[in-house]
N, C-alpha and C positions, 0 to 999 in steps of 0.2 A: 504494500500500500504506500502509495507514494502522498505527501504531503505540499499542498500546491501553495506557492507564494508569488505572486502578483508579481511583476513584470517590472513594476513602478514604486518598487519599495524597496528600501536599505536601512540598514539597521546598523547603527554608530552608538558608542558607549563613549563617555569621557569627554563631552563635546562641547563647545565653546561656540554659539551660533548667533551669527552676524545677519542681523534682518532689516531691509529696504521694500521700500512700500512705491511700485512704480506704475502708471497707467491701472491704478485702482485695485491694484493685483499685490498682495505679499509673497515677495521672495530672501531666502534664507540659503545661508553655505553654511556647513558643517567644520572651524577649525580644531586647531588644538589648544587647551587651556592652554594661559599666559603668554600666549605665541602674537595674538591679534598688536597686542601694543608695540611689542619688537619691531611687525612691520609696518605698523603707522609711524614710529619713532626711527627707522630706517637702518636699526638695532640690524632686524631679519631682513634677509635677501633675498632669502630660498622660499621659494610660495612652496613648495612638496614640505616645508619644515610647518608651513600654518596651516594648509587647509587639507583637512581627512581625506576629502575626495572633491574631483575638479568638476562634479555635480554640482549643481542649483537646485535648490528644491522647493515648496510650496508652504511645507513643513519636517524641517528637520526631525521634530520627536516621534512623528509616525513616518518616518520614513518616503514622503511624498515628495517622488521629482518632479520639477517642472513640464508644464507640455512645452515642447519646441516652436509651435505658433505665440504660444503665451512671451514666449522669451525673446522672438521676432517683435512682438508687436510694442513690449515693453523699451526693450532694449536697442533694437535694428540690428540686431545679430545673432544668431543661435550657438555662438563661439562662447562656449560653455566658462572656460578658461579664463577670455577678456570679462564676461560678464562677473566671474566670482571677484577678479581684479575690484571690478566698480564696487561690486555691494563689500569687501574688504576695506576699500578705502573711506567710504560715504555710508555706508549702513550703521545700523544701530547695535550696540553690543546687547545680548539679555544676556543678565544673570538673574540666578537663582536669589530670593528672601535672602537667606544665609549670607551670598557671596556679597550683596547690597551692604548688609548691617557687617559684616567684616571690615569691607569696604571703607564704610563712612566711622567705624571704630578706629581704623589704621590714620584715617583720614585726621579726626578728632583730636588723636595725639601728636600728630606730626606740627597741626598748625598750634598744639598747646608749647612743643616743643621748639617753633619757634618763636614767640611770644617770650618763654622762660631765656631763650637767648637774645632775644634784643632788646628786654627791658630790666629796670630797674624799680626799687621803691624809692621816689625822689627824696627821700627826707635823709636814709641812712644810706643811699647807693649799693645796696646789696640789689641779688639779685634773687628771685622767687624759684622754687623747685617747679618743678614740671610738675607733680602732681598736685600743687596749689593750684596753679593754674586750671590743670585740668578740671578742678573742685570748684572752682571763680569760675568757669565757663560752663558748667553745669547749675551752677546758681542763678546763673543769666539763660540759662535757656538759652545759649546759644546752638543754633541748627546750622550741620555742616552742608554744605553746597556741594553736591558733587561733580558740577561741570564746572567751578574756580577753581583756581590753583589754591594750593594752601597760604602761599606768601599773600597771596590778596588777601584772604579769609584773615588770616593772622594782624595784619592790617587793621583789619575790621572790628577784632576781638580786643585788639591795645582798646580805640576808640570807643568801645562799649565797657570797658572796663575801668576805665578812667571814672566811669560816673559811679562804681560802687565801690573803690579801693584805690589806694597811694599808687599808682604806676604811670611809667612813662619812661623812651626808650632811654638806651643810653647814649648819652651825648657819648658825641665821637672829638677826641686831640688834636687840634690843628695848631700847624705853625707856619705862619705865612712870615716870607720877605718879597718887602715891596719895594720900591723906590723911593728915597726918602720925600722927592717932589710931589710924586704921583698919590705917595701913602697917605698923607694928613685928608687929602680928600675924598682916599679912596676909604678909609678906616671909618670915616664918616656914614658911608654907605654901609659898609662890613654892618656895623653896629648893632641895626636891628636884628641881624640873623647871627650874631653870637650870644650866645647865653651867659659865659662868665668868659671876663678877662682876664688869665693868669700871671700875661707880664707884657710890658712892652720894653722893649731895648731901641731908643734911638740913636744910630752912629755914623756909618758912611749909610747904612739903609735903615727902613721904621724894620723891626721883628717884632713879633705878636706871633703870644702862643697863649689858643683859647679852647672852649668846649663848647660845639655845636651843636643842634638836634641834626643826624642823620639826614633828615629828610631835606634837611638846605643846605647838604655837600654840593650838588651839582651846579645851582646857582651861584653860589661862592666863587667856582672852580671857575666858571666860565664869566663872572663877574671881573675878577684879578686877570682873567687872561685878556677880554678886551680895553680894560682900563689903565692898565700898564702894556699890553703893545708885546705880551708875551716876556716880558723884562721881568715881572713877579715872579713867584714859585710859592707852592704850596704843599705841604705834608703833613701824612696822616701820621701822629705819631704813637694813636692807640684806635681802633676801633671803639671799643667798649670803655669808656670811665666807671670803673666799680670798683665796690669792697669787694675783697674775697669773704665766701659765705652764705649763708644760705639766712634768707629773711624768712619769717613763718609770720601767718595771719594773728594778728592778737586777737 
């Protein structure tokens, strides 16, 4: 007795499927977990390494290939291959509940973990553990994004934080030399975007070494370069201004 299985059906285990919705019609390819980001990220080269088979289908989980008109009229080609290409590069990832909340848990700590390294409590300059953090961003109910980056998100989370705790990032060490002509007027401007000034030395040129908020390096940078004529110079001489140490919530 022989057992009859449809013509139009394949059966994949282990499978990571990539879904595009074209000409009103859903089509899906069959990859391999963790492989689809490699070759959007340009990690993978070898499509035989992402996709299980160089079918298209209708529905991956029951095993339903596409009809070859459908894939004509969706696509302008029945070139099975080019077409997994498109829905590889442009189609929609599904995961599984589980793989989601993994996901947005992995997600959750990455952006806590950055937050714990760029900022400080402004009063004593330590910096906060990551699982404080973590515990400050579950008291705010903050909800992760899955389609930002973490660095945005983290961004987002300083600025929501600020309104229930001491934090703010760390200013970052500069030390500029300018010209001593150019400097008296240019230091004028500096002003508002330095936060403390720790010394100034005037001799053949002005030197000034201060601590700025991060986020108005690149202004500064490009401020001193057109106002002195590329004659200034400027250097980081710390990233971070902190205590060494771990701040805990009182």
């Amino acid at each position: 007795m022989s057992i009859f299985t449809p013509t139009n059906q394949i059966r994949l285990t282990n499978v990571a499927v990539v879904r595009m919705k074209r000409g009103g019609k859903r089509f899906e390819i069959a990859c391999y977990k963790n492989k689809v980001v490699g070759w959007r990220s340009g990690v993978e080269k070898d499509l035989d390494e992402v996709l299980q088979t160089h079918s298209v289908f209708v529905n991956v989980s029951k095993g339903q290939v596409a009809k070859k008109e459908d894939l004509i009229s969706a696509f302008g080609t029945d070139d099975q291959t080019e077409i997994c290409k498109q829905i590889l590069t442009k189609g929609e990832v599904q995961v599984s509940d589980k793989e989601r909340h993994t996901q947005l848990e992995q997600m959750f700590r990455d952006i806590a973990t950055i937050v714990a390294d760029k900022c400080v409590n402004p009063e004593t300059k330590r910096p906060y553990t990551v699982i404080l953090i973590e515990r400050a961003m579950k008291d705010i109910h903050y909800s992760v994004k899955p389609n930002k980056s973490t660095k945005q998100q983290a961004l987002e989370v300083i600025k929501q934080l600020k309104e229930k705790m001491k934090i703010e990032r760390a200013h970052m060490r500069l030390r500029f030399i300018l010209p001593v002509n150019e400097g008296k007027k240019l230091k004028e401007k500096l002003k508002p975007l330095m936060k403390v000034v720790e010394s100034e030395d005037y001799s053949q040129q002005l030197e000034i070494v201060c601590l700025i908020d991060p986020g108005c390096f690149r202004e500064i940078d490009e401020l001193i370069k057109k106002e002195t004529k590329g004659k200034g110079s400027l250097e980081v001489l710390s990233l971070k201004d902190v205590e060494e140490g771990d701040e805990k919530f009182e």
